[in-house]
C-alpha positions as CSV (number, residue, x, y, z in Angstrom):
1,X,5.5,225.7,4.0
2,X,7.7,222.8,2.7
3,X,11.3,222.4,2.9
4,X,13.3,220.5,0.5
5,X,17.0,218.9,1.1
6,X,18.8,217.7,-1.5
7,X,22.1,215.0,-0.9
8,X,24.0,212.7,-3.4
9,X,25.6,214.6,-5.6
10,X,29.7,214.2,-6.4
11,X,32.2,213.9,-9.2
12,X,32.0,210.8,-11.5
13,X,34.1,210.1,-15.4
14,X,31.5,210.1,-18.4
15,X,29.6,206.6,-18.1
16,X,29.1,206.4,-14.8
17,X,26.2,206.8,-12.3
18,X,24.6,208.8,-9.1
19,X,21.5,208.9,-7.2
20,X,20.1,212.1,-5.9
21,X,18.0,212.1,-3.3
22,X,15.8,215.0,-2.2
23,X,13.5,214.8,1.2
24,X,10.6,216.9,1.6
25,X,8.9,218.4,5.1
26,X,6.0,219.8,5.6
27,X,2.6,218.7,4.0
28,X,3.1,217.2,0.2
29,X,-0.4,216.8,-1.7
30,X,-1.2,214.0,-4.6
31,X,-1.5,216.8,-7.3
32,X,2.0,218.3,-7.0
33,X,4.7,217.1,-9.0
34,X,8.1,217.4,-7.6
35,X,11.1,217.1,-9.7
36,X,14.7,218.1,-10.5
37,X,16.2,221.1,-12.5
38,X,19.9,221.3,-13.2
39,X,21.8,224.8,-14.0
40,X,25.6,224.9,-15.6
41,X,27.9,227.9,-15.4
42,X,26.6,230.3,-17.7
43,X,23.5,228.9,-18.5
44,X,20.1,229.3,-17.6
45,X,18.3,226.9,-14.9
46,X,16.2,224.0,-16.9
47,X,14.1,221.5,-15.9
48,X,15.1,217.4,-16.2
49,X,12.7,215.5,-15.0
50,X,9.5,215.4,-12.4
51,X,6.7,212.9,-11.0
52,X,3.6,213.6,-10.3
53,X,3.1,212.4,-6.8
54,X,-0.2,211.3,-7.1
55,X,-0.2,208.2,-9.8
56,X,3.5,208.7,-11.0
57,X,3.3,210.2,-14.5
58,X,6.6,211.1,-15.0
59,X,8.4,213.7,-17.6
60,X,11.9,213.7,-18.9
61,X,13.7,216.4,-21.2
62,X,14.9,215.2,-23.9
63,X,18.3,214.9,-23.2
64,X,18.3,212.9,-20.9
65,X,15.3,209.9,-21.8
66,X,16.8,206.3,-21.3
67,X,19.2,207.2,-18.9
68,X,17.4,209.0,-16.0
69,X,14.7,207.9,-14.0
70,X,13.0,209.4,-11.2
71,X,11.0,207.9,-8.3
72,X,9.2,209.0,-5.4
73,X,8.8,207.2,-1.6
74,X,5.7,208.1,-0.2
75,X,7.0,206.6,3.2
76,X,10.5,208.9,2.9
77,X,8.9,211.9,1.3
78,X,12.0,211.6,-0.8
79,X,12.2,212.0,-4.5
80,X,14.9,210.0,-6.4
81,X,16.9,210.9,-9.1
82,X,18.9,208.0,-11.2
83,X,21.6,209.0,-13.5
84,X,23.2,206.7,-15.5
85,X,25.7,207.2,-18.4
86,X,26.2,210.4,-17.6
87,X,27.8,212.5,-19.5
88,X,30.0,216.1,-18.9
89,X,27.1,218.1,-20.3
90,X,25.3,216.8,-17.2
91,X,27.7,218.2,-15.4
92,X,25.9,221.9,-13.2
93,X,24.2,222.5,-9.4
94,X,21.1,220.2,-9.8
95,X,18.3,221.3,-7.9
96,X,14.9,219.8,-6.2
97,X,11.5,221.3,-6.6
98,X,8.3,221.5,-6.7
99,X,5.7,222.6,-8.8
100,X,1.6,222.6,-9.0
101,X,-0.5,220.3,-10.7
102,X,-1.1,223.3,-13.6
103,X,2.5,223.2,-13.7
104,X,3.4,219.4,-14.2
105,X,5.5,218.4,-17.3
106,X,6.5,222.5,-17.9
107,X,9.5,223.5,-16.4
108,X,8.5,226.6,-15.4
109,X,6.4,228.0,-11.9
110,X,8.0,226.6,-9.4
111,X,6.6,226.6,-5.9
112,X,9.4,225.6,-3.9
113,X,13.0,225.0,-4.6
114,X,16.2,223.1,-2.2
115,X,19.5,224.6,-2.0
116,X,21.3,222.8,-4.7
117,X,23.7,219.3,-4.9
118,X,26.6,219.5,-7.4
119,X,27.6,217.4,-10.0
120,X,30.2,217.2,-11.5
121,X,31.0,214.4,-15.0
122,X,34.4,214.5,-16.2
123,X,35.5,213.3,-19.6
């Protein structure tokens, strides 16, 4: 069983940055990819970006390519999430996860999922 703890969220004005950070227990394998989804009010849950934790392929969503970067620390067991010129339609409950290797670069089956850290981008 892994567990998954997200921290770093906050409010920031349109342009700015935050890191999210989400820590992992439990036993994490190469072939997983673990990643972040993001859900506003109203709106369905979607995926913004994973890394595959063995090798470091990465994937994006559109939206947010060139300003969002993620990283993982083998030594932590922590995934990062950096997000630069945000913007308010960033704004929603981001959440960590983790997904298969089948699943990598979809944004759908989901093995595990943290609690949530808000964030909040004001105009």
């Amino acid at each position: 069983q892994v567990q998954l703890v997200e921290s770093g969220g906050g409010s920031v004005q349109a342009g700015g940055s935050l890191r999210l950070a989400c820590t992992a227990s439990g036993t994490l394998y190469s072939s997983w990819c673990m990643g972040w989804f993001r859900q506003a009010p109203e709106k369905e849950r979607e995926g913004v970006a994973s890394i595959r934790l063995g090798g470091g392929k990465t994937y994006f969503r559109d939206s947010v390519k060139g300003r969002f970067t993620i990283s993982f620390d083998n030594a932590k067991n922590t995934v990062y999430l950096q997000m630069n010129s945000l913007k308010p339609e960033d704004t929603g409950m981001y959440y960590c996860a983790i997904q298969p290797s089948s699943r990598c670069g979809t944004w759908n089956g989901v093995n595990y999922w943290g609690q949530g850290t808000q964030v909040t981008v004001s105009s």
